[in-house]
N, C-alpha and C positions, 0 to 999 in steps of 0.2 A: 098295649105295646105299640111302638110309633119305628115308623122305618128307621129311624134313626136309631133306636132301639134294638134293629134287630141286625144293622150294620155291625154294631160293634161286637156282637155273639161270631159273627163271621171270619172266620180262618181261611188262608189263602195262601196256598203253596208257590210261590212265586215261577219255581221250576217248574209245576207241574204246567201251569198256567202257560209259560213261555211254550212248553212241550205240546200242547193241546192247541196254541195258537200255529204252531209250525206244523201239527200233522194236519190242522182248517186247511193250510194254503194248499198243500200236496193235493188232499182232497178234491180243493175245487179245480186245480189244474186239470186232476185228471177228469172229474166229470164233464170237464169243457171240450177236452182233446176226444173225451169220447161224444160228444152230442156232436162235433164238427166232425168227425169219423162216419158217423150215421147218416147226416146231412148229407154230406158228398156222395156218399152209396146211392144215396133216394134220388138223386138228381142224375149221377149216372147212369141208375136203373132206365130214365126217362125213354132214351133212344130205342129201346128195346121193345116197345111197346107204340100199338100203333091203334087208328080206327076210335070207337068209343072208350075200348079199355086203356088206349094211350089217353084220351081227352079225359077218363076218371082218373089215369093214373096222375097224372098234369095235375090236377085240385088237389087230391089225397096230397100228393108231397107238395104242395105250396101253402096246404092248410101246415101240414107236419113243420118246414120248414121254418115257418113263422113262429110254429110254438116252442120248437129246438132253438132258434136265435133268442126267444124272451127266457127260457131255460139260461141259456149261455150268459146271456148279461145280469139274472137274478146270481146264479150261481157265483159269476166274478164280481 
């Protein structure tokens, strides 16, 4: 059987489709609004913290951040 083949066995709910393409964008809005929610905590937290455990805490949220921004732009 050839993709072409298995195209045409394929059914497709146009609405459903439309629906599942509009609950995607809700989604990713929200997972973005939430990883810039978290981001800004961790960098807030910054001040609070001083001596070596400020200079660990400094790398942890710069490593964090950096992976929360490549989250944000996969995600959008």
């Amino acid at each position: 059987m050839t993709q072409g083949d298995r195209a045409k066995n394929v059914a497709v709910d146009l609405g459903e489709l439309a629906a599942a393409a509009q609950l995607t964008g809700v989604w990713t809005e929200d997972c973005a609004d939430r990883f810039s929610t978290a981001g800004r905590r961790m960098n807030d937290s910054l001040s609070g913290w001083a001596g070596t455990s400020g200079a660990a805490m400094e790398k942890i949220t710069t490593r964090w951040v950096e992976a929360n921004r490549r989250l944000v732009e996969h995600v959008g």
